[in-house]
C-alpha positions, 0 to 999 in steps of 0.5 A: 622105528624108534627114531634113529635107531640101529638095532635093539639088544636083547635075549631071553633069560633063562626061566623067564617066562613073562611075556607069556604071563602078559594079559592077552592072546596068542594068535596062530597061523595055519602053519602054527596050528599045523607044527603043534598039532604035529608035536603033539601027535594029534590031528589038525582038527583035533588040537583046533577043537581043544585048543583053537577059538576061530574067527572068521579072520584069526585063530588063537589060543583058548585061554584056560582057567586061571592062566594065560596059555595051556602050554605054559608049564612048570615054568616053560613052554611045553610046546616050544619046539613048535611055539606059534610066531607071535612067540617067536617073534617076541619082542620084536612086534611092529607095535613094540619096536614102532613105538617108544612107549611100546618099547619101554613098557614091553621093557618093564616086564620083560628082563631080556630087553636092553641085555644080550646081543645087539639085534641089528636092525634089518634083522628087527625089521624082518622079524617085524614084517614077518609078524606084519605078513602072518596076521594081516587082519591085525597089521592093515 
């Protein structure tokens, strides 16, 4: 943890959608797959073929042409009721809150770092080693 540290403040801002404009991937669980499948009245197999790039350890999302995420529309996200938990969990990634550097560049995109309520520190590590135990080929 970023020394000694009794927790973060943060919130998400209201149309902020920054962190899904980042260059990356979102990764899914099953569970991931199975909630947005479901909140979008398709199969299982179905929203994998559309939307899934599988490997042999991790899913995650197709990137669409010229953006980030299929789901990010009109400023939101149209699946958020069933967002995958590397979204939700965001910002609270083991290699964002284990590290000051990751902490301070997640900060510079993100304009609900450092405002909001005081997230106290348990709860920040829970977050983070739920992220841990989700994607275990990531966190070894």
């Amino acid at each position: 943890m970023l020394g000694v540290v009794n927790g973060f403040r943060f919130a998400c801002q209201p149309g902020c959608t920054n962190c899904c404009c980042v260059n990356g991937y979102v990764y899914l669980t099953e569970q991931d797959l199975g909630r947005a499948a479901a909140l979008l009245g398709v199969t299982k197999r179905c929203f994998e073929r559309r939307y899934i790039y599988r490997t042999r350890h991790l899913l995650r999302l197709r990137k669409p042409r010229n953006a980030q995420c299929h789901f990010l529309k009109n400023g939101g996200c149209s699946i958020h009721p069933a967002k995958p938990t590397q979204c939700q969990a965001f910002p609270f990634w083991p290699e964002l809150v284990g590290s000051r550097s990751g902490w301070r560049h997640a900060k510079s995109y993100c304009p609900g770092i450092g405002k909001g309520s005081f997230v106290p520190l348990d709860a920040v590590l829970r977050i983070a080693n739920h992220m841990r135990e989700a994607y275990p080929g990531m966190y070894a």
